[in-house]
VEXNULUM-13976 format. One record per residue (C-alpha): residue in one letter; chain; x, y, z. Coordinates in Angstrom, 1 decimal, padded with zeros to 4 digits. Last residue first. Layout:
// VEXNULUM-13976
> type,mol,X,Y,Z
> A,A,X,Y,Z
...
This chain:
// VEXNULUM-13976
> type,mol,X,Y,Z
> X,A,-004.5,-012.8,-011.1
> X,A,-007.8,-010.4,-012.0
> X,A,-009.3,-010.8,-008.5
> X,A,-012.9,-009.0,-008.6
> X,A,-013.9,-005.2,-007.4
> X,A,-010.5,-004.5,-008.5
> X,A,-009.4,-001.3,-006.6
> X,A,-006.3,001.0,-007.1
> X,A,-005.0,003.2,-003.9
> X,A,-002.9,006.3,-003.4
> X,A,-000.7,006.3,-000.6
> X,A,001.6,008.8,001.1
> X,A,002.0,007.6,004.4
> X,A,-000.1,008.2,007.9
> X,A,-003.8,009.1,007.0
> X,A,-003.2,006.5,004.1
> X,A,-002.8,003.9,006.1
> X,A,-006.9,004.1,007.1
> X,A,-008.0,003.7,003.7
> X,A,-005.5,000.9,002.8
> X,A,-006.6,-000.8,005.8
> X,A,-010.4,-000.7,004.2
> X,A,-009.2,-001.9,001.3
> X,A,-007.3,-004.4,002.6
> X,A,-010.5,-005.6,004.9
> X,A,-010.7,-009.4,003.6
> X,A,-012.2,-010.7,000.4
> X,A,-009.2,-009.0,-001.2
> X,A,-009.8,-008.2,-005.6
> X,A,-006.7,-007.0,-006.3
> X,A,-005.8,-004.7,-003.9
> X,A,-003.4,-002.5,-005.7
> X,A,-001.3,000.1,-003.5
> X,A,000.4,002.8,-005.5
> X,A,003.0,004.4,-002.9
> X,A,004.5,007.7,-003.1
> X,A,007.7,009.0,-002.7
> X,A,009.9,011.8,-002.3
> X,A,013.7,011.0,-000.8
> X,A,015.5,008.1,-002.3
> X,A,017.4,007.1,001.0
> X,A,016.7,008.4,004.1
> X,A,012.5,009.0,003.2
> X,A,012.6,005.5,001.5
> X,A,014.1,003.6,004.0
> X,A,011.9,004.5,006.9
> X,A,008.9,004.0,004.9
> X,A,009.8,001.1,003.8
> X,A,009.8,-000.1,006.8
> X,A,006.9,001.4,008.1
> X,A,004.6,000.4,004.7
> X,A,005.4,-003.3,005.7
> X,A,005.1,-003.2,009.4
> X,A,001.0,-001.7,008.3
> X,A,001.2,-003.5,005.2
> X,A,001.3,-007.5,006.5
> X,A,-002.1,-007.6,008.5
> X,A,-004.2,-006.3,005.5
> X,A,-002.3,-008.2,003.1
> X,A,-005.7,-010.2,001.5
> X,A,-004.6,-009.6,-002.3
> X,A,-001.8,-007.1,-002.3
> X,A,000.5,-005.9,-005.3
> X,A,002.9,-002.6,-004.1
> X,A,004.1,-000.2,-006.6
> X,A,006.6,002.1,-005.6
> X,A,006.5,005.4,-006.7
> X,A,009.7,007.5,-006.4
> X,A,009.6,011.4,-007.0
């Protein structure tokens, strides 16, 4: 199995076309995957995006209450 690590801070509008496309590449080309979402600290709602991907992709999701750079 693949995981691929993904680094957000405020991405909520980028992961949903992000996730897709990789995604798409992932299941024709390296077969079982997962993604490790970070959100590192967001003000806005990628936590809450996260959340909601996960219904839809195989996601499992670290949270920094604060930005740690």
């Amino acid at each position: 199995m693949i995981h691929v690590l993904i680094l957000t801070y405020n991405e909520e509008k980028a992961l949903p076309l992000m996730l897709k496309r990789l995604q798409e590449t992932l299941v024709t080309q390296a077969g079982p995957h997962r993604f490790v979402i970070v959100d590192d600290g967001s003000t806005a709602a990628t936590a809450a995006t996260i959340k909601a991907l996960s219904a839809d992709f195989p996601i499992t999701l670290l949270s920094h209450e604060v930005n740690r750079g």
